[in-house]
Gaussian input, Z-matrix of N, CA and C with variables (Angstrom, degrees):
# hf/3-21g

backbone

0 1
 N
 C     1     B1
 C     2     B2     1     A1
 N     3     B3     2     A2     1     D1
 C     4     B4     3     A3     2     D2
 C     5     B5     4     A4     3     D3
 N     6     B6     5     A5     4     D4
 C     7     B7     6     A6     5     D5
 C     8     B8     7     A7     6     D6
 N     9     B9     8     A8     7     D7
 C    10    B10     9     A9     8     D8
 C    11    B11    10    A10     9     D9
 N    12    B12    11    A11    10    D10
 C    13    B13    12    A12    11    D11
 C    14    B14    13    A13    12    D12
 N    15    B15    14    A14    13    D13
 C    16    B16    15    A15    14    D14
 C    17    B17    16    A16    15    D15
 N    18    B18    17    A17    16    D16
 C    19    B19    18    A18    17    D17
 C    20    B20    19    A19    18    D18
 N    21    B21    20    A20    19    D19
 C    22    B22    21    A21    20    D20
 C    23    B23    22    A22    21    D21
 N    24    B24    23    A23    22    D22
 C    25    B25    24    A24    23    D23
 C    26    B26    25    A25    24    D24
 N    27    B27    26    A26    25    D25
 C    28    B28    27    A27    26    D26
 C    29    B29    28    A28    27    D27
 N    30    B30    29    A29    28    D28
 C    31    B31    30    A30    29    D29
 C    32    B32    31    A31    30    D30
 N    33    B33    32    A32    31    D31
 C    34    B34    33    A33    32    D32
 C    35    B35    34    A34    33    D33
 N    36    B36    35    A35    34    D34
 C    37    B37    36    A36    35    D35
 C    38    B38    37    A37    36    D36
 N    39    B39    38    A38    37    D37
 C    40    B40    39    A39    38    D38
 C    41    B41    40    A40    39    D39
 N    42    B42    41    A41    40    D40
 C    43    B43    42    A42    41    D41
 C    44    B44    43    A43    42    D42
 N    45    B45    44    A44    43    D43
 C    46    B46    45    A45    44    D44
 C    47    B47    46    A46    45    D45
 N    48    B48    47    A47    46    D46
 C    49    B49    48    A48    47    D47
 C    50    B50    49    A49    48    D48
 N    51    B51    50    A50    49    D49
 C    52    B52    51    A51    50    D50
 C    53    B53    52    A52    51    D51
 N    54    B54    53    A53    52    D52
 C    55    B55    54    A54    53    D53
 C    56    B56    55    A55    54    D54
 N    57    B57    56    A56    55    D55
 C    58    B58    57    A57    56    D56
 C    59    B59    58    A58    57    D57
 N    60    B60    59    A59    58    D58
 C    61    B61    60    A60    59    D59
 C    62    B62    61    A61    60    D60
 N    63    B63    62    A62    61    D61
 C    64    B64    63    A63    62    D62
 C    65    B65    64    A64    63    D63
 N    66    B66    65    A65    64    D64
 C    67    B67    66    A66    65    D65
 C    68    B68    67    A67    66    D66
 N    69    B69    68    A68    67    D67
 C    70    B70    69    A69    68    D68
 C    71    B71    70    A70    69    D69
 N    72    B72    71    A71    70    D70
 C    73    B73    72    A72    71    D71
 C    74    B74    73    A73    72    D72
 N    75    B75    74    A74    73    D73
 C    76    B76    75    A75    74    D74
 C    77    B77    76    A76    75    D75
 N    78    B78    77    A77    76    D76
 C    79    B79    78    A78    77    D77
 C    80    B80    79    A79    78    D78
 N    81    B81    80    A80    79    D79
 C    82    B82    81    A81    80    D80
 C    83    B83    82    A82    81    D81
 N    84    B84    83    A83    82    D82
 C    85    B85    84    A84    83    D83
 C    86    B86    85    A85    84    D84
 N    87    B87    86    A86    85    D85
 C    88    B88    87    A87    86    D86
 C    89    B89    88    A88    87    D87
 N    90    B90    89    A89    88    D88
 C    91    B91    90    A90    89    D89
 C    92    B92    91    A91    90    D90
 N    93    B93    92    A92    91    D91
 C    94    B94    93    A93    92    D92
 C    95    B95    94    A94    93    D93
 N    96    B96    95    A95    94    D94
 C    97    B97    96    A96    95    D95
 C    98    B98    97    A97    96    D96
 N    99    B99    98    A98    97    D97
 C   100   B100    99    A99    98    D98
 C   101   B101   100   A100    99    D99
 N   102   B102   101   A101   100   D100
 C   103   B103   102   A102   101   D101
 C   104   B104   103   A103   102   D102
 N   105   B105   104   A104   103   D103
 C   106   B106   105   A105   104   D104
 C   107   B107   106   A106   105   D105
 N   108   B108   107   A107   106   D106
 C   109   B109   108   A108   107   D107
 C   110   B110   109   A109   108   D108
 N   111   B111   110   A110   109   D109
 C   112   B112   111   A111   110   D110
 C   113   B113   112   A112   111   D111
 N   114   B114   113   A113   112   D112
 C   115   B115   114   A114   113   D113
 C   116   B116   115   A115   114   D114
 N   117   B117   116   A116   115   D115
 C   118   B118   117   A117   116   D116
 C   119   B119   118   A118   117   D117
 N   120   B120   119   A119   118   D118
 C   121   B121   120   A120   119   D119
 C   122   B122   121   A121   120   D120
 N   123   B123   122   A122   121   D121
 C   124   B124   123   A123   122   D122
 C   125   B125   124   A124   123   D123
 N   126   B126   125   A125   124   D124
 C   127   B127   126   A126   125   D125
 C   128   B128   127   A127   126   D126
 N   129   B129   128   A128   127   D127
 C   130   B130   129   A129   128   D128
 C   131   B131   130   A130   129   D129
 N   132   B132   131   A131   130   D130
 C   133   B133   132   A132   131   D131
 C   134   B134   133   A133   132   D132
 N   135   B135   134   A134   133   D133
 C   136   B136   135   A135   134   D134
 C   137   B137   136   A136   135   D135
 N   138   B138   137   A137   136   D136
 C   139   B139   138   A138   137   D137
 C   140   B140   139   A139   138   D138
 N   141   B141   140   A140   139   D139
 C   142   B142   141   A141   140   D140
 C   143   B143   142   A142   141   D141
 N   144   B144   143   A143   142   D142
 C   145   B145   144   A144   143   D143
 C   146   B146   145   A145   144   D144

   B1=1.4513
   B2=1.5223
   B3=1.1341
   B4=1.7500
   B5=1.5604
   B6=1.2123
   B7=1.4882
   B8=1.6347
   B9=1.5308
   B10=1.3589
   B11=1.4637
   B12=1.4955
   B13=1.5394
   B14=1.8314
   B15=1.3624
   B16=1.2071
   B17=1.5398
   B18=1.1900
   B19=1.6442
   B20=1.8117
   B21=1.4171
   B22=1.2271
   B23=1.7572
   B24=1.5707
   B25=1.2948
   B26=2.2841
   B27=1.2566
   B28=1.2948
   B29=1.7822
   B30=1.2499
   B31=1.5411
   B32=1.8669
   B33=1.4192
   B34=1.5097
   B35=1.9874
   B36=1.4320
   B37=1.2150
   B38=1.7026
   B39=1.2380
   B40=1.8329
   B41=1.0278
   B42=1.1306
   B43=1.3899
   B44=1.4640
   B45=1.6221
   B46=1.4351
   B47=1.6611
   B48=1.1426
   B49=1.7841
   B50=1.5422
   B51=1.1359
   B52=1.3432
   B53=1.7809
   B54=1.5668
   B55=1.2927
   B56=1.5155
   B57=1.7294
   B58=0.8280
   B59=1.5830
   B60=1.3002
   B61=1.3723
   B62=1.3431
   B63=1.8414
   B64=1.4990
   B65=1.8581
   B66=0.5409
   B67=1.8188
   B68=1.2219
   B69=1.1874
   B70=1.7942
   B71=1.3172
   B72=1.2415
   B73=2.0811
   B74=2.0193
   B75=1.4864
   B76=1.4385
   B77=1.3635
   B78=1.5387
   B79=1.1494
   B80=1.2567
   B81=1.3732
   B82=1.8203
   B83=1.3107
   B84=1.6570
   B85=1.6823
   B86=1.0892
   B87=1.5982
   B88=1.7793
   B89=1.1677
   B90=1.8602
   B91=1.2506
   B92=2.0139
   B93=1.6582
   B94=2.0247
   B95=1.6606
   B96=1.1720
   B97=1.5387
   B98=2.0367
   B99=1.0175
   B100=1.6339
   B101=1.6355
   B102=1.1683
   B103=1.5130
   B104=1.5734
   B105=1.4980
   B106=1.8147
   B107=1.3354
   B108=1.3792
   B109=1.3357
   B110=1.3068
   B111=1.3728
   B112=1.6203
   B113=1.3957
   B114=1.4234
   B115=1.5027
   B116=1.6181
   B117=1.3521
   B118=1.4080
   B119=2.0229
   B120=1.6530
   B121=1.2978
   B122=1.8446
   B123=1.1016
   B124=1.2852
   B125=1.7561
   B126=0.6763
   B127=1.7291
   B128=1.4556
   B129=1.9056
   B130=1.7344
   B131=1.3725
   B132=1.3849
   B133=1.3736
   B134=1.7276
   B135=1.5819
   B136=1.0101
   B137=1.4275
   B138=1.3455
   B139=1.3668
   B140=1.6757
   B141=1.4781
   B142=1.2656
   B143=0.9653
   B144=1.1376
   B145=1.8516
   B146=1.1733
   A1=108.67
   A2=120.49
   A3=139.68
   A4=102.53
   A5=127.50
   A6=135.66
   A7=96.58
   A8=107.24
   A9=116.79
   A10=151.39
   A11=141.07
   A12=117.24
   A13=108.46
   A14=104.49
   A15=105.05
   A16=129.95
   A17=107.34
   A18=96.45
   A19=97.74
   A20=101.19
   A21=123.77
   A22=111.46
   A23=88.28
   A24=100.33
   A25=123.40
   A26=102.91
   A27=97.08
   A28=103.23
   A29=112.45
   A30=122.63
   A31=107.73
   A32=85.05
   A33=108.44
   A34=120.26
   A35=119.51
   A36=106.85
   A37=96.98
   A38=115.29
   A39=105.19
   A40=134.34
   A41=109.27
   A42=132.75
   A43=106.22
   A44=110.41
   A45=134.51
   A46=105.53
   A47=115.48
   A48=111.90
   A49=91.88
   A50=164.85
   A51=152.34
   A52=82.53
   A53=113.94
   A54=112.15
   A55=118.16
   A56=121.69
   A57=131.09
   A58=131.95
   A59=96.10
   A60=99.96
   A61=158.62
   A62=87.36
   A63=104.36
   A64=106.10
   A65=114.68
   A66=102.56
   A67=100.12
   A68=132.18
   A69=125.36
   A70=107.19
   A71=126.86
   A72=127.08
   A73=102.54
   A74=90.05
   A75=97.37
   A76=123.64
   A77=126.33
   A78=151.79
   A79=114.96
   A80=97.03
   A81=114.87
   A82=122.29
   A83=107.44
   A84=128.14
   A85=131.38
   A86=93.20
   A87=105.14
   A88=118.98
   A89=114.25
   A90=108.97
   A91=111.13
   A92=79.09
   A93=90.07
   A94=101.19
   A95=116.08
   A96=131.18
   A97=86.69
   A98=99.22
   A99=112.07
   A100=126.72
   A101=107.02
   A102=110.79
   A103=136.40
   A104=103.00
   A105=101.93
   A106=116.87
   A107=124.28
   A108=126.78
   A109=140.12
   A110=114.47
   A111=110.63
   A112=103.66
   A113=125.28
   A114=116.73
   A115=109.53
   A116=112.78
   A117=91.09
   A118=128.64
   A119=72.62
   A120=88.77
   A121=120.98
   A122=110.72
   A123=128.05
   A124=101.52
   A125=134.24
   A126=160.77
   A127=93.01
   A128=102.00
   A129=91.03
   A130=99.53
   A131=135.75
   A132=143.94
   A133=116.16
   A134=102.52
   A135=99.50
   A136=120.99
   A137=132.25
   A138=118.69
   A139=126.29
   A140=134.48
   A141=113.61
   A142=151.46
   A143=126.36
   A144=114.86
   A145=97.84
   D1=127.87
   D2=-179.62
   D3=-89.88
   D4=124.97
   D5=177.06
   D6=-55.97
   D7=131.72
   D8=151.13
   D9=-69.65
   D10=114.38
   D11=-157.37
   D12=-76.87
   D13=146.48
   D14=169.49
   D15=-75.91
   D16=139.98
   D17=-179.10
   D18=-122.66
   D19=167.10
   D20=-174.63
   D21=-89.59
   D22=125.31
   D23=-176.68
   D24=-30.39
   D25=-33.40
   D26=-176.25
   D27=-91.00
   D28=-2.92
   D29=166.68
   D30=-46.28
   D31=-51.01
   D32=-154.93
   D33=-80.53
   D34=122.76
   D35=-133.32
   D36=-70.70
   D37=-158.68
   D38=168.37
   D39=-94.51
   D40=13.04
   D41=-168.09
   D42=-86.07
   D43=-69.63
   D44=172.87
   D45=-54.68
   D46=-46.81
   D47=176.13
   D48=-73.55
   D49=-30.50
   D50=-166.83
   D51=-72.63
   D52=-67.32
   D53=-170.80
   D54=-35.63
   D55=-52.05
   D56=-179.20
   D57=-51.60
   D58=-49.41
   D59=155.04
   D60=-75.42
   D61=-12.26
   D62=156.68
   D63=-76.74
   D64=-30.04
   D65=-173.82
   D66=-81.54
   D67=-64.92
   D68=168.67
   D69=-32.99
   D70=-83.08
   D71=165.44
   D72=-6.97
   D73=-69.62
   D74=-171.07
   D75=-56.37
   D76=-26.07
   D77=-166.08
   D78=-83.14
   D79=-37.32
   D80=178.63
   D81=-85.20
   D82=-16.33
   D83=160.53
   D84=-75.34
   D85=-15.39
   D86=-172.64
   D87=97.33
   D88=-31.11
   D89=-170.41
   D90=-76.11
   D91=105.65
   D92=178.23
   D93=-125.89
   D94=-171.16
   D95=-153.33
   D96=-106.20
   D97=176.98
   D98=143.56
   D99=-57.34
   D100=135.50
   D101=155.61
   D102=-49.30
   D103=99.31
   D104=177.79
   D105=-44.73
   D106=125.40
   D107=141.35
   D108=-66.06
   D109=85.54
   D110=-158.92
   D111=-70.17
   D112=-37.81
   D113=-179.34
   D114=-24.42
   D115=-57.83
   D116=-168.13
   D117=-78.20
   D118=18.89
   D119=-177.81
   D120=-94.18
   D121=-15.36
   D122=-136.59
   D123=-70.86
   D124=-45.10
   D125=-169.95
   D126=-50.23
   D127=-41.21
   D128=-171.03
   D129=-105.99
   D130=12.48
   D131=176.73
   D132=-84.92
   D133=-26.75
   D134=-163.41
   D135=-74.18
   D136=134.23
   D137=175.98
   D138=-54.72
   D139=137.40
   D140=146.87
   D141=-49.01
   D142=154.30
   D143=174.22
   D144=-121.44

């Protein structure tokens, strides 16, 4: 994974800030998913060399 650049909130169209703030809203309710298990992830996590 390559670090992402940040952009500034009025960058960002209203759509994606509607999104955004529904998951923060949602986040702050508690209402979240299950916990990922990356173990079974790992094989494709790993960096190259």
């Amino acid at each position: 994974m390559t670090p992402g650049v940040l952009a500034k909130p009025e960058e960002l169209s209203k759509n994606t800030l509607r999104m955004i703030y529904s998951s923060v809203d949602n986040l702050k309710k508690g209402k979240t998913g299950k916990a990922v298990d990356f173990e079974k992830y790992c094989d494709y996590l790993k960096d190259e060399e």
